[in-house]
C-alpha positions as CSV (number, residue, x, y, z in Angstrom):
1,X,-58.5,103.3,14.3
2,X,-56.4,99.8,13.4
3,X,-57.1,97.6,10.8
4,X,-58.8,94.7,12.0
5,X,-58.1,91.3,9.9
6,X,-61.2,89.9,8.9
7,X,-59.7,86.2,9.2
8,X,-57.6,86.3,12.3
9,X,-59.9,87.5,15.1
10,X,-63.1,85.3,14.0
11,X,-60.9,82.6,14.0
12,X,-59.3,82.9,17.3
13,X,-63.3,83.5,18.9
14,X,-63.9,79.8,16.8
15,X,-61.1,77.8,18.3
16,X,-61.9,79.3,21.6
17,X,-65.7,78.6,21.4
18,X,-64.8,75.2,20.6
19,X,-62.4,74.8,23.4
20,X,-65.4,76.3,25.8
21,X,-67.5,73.3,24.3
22,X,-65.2,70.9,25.3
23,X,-64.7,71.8,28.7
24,X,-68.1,72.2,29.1
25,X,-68.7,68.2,27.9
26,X,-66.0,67.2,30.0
27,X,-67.0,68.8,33.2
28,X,-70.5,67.1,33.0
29,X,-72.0,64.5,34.6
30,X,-72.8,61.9,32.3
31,X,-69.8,62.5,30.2
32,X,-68.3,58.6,31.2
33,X,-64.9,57.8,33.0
34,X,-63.5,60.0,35.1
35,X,-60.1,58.9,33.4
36,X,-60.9,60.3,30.5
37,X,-62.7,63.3,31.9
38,X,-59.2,64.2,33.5
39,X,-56.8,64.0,30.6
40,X,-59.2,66.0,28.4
41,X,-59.2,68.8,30.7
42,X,-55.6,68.6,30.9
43,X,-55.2,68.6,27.0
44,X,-57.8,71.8,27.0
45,X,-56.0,73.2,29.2
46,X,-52.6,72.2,27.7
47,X,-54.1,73.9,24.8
48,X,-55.3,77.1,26.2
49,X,-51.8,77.7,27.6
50,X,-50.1,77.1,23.9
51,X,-52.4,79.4,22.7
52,X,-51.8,82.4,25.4
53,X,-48.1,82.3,23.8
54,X,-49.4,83.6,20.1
55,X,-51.2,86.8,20.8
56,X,-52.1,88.8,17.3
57,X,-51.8,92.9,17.3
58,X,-54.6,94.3,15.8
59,X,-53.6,93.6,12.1
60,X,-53.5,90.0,12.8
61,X,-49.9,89.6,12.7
62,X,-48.4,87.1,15.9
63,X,-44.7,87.8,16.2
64,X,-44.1,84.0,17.6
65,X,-45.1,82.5,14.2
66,X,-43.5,85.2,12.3
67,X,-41.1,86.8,14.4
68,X,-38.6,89.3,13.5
69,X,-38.4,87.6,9.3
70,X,-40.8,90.6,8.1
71,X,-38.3,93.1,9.3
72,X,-36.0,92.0,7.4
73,X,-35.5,93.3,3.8
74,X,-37.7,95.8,3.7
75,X,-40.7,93.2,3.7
76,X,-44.2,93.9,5.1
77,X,-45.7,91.9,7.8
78,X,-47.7,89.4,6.7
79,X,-51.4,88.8,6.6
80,X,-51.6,85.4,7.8
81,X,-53.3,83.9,10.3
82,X,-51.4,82.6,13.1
83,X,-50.2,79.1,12.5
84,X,-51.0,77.8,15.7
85,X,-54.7,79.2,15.8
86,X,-55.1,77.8,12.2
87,X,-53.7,74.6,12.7
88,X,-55.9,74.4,16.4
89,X,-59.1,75.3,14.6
90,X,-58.3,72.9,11.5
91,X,-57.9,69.8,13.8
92,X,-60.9,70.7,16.3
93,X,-63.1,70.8,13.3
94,X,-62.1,67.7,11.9
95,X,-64.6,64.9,11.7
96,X,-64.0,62.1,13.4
97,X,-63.2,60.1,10.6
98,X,-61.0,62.3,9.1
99,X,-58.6,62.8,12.4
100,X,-57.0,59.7,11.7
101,X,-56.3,60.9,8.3
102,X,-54.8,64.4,9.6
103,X,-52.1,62.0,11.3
104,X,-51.2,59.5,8.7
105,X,-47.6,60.0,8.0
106,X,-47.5,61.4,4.2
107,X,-45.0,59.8,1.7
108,X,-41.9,62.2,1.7
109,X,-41.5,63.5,-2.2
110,X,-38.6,65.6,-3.7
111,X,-39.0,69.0,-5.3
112,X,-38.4,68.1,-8.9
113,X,-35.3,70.5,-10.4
114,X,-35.8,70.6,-13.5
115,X,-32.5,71.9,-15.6
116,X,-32.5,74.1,-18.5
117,X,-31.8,72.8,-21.9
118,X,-28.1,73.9,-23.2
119,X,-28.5,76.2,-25.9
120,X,-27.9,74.3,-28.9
121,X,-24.3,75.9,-30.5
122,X,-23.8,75.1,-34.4
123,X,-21.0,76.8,-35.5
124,X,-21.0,77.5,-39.5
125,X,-17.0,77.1,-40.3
């Protein structure tokens, strides 16, 4: 039997529950302008199709988002979730207040290198 991640598959059923919601509120009646009804389907849709590209094995691990990297040297495959199913369920669950936020464009910072001291030399002479 294969080792099931714990994290991975409940999180793909979430983003897909949540996409199911969706097209259920834009496929009904009272949902407002037709417009809009249109373009969300598509942007489900446009979704669903992103999503059919990063299929996990049964350990979790999607070989789009890490590809052929945990071959290399001798490393393991990884145990993280697939980026695009966490970044999918991370925006879908966003409040509405917060979205805006999720987009703002974040000041760009350096890494800080820090150099070592020089080893103080004192010669006795």
């Amino acid at each position: 039997m294969a080792w099931r991640d714990p994290i991975v598959n409940p999180l793909q059923a979430s983003v897909h529950r949540r996409l199911d919601d969706l097209t259920r509120t834009f496929t009904s009646k009272d949902s407002g302008v037709d417009f809009a009804q249109h373009n969300g389907r598509l942007l489900v849709e446009a979704l669903r199709t992103l999503l059919a590209d990063h299929q996990v094995d049964a350990t979790g691990h999607c070989a789009l988002c890490h590809g052929r990297r945990s071959r290399l040297f001798g490393r393991r495959k990884s145990h993280l979730p697939c980026r695009a199913y966490l970044s999918a369920q991370l925006t879908l669950d966003a409040a509405p207040d917060t979205a805006s936020d999720a987009t703002a464009v974040l000041p760009v910072t350096r890494p800080h290198h820090h150099r070592r001291a020089k080893a103080d030399l004192h010669f006795a002479s």
